[in-house]
C-alpha positions, -999 to 999 in steps of 0.1 A, spaced: 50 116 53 55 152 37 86 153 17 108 125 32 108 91 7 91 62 12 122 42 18 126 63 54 96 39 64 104 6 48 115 -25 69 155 -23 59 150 -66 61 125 -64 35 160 -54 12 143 -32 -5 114 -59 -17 84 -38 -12 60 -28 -40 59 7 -37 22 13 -48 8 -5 -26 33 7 4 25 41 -2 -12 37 -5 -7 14 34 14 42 46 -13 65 35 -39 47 52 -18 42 85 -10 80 84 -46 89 87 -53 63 114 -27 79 135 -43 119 135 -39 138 169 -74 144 165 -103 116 165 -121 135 136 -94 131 113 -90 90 117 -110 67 92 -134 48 106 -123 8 111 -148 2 81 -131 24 59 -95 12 68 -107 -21 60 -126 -10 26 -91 12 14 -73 -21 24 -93 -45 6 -90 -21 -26 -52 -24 -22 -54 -64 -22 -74 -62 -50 -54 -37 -70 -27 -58 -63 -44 -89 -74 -50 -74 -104 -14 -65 -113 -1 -96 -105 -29 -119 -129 -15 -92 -158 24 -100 -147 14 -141 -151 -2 -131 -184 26 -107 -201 50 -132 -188 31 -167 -203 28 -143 -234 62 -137 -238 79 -170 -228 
């Protein structure tokens, strides 16, 4: 990725209606998969593992969204 911003690799029909923590950590992930050499890819367990965590991260933000938002409505 080095110093280019993440908006070089978003989908321009998303509009610009990505969550940037969790692209960044996907871009991350998909950037390792795709080393030259075979001892610098993640194992298919470990993509899986680092993409659960990002559902679950993102799972998390959202529940405290709902709740600040019920809170202050």
């Amino acid at each position: 990725m080095g110093k280019r911003p993440l908006s070089d690799f978003e989908d321009p029909r998303l509009n610009g209606k990505v969550d940037k923590t969790d692209f960044e950590a996907i871009l991350q992930i998909a950037v390792l998969c795709v080393a030259k050499s075979s001892k610098g890819r993640p194992t298919i367990e470990l993509v899986f593992e680092e993409l659960d965590k990002v559902c679950r991260d993102t799972e998390t933000r959202m529940v405290y969204i709902y709740i600040y938002i019920y809170i202050h409505t």
